[in-house]
Every structure is written in structure tokens, then in C-alpha cells.
C-alpha positions in Angstrom: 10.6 -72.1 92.9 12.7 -74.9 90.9 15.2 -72.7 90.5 15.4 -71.4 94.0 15.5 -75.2 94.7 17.9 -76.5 91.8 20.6 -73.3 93.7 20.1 -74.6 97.1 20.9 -78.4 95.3 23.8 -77.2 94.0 25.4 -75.0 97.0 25.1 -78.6 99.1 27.0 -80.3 96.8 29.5 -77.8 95.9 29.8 -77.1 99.6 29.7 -80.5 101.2 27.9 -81.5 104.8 29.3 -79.9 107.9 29.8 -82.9 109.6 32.0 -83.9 106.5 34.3 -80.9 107.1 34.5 -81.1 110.9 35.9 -84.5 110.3 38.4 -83.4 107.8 40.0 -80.9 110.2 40.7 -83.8 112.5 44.3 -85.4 110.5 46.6 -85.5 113.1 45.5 -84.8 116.6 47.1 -85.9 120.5 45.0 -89.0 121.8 45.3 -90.1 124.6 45.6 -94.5 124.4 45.4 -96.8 126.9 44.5 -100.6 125.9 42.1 -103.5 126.6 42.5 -107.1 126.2 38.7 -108.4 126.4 38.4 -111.3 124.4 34.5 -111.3 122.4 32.8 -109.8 119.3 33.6 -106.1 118.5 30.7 -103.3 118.2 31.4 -103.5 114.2 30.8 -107.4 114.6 34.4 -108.4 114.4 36.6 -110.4 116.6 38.4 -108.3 119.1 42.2 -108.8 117.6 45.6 -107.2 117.0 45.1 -104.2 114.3 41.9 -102.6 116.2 41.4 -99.9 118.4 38.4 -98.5 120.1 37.2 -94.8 119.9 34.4 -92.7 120.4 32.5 -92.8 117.2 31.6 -88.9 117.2 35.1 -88.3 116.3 36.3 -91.3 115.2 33.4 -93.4 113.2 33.6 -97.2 113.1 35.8 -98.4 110.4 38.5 -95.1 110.2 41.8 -96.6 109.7 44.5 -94.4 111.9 48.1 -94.2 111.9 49.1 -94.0 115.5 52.1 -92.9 116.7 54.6 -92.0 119.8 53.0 -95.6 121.2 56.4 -97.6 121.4 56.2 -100.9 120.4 52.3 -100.4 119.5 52.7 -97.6 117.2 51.2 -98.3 113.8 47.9 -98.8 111.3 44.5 -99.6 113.3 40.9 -99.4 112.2 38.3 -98.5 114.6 36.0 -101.4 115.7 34.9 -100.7 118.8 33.5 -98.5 121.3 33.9 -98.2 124.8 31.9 -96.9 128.1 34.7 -95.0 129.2 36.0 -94.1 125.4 34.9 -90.2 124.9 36.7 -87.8 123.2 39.8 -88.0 121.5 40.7 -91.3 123.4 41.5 -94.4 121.7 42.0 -97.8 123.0 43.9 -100.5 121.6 43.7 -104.0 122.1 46.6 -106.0 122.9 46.9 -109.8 122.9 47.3 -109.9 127.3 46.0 -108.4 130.4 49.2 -107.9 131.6 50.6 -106.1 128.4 47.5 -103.7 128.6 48.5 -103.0 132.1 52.1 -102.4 131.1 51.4 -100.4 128.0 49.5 -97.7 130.9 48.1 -94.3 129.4 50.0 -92.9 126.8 50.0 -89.5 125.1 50.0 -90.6 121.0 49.6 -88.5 117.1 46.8 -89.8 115.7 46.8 -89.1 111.8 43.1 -90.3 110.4 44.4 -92.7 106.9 40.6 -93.2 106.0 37.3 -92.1 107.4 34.6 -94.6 108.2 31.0 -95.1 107.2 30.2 -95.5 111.3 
């Protein structure tokens, strides 16, 4: 029985978590982005600010810093604070400093590379 056990130990470790290699598939991907500018305290317990973005936490946990690009202006590193009602999927939204700028910046087809996976 222990060594029964002590092979099923080892095939986990060697083999890693599903969930860990579903996520590793995901390194560059087409979001789509639109943005917020809600002022208030993030789902991670940060000030919403320039630098995050929200996502869906299934594929992108809280705290994954992404490159994103193909967003004009907005393209760059984010990290993912956030989560949002109408967020599912491979969706990210990015917070910008003014209503009006969110408005303009509109729904946007962007390459999201993951830099660093979360802990969620």
C-alpha cells in the first residue's frame, strides 16, 4: 500500500495539477478590452488606478501580470485586480483615469501575453 501510495505521490508532482497546465496553454490569446473608470477599492483590496485591469478570475487569477497589446495608447504591463459583473471569458477591462477616455477607448480587439500567473 505505501508504495502504491509513495507512486501516486510522485506521478502528481512529476506531472503537475491540471488546472496548472490549462493555465499555461493560455500565453498569448485575443481579448477583447473595453475600460472603466470607477473610482473605489479593487476586489484584490487595492485602489482602482492606472496599471490594473479587470478579468475573469477562471482564466485570468487575481494578481497575473499581462502584457497587452494592439490597445493604442493603452497598450502595456497590467496586473489583474479586479473583477467585474459583466467580465467573463477572455475579456479584460482596464481602468483609465476618465469617464470620457473609457468611452473613447470603446471595445477593442487586443494580444494578451500572460508575464506572471497569480495566486487568485
Amino acid at each position: 500500500m505505501r508504495r502504491i501510495l509513495s507512486i501516486f505521490c510522485l506521478a502528481i508532482l512529476l506531472c503537475g495539477s491540471a488546472e496548472t497546465r490549462t493555465r499555461r496553454h493560455v500565453r498569448r490569446e485575443p481579448f477583447v478590452a473595453t475600460a472603466f473608470a470607477q473610482r473605489g477599492i479593487t476586489r484584490s483590496g487595492r485602489p482602482a488606478r492606472r496599471g490594473l485591469v479587470a478579468a475573469d478570475t477562471w482564466v485570468l487569477p487575481l494578481g497575473t501580470k499581462i502584457r497587452v497589446r494592439n490597445a493604442g495608447q493603452y497598450s502595456g504591463t497590467y496586473t489583474v485586480a479586479d473583477t467585474g459583473s459583466k467580465v467573463r471569458g477572455r475579456h479584460i477591462d482596464i481602468f483609465m483615469p476618465d469617464r470620457w477616455k473609457a468611452r473613447k477607448f470603446g471595445k477593442k480587439i487586443v494580444e494578451v501575453k500572460v508575464l506572471r500567473w497569480g495566486e487568485g
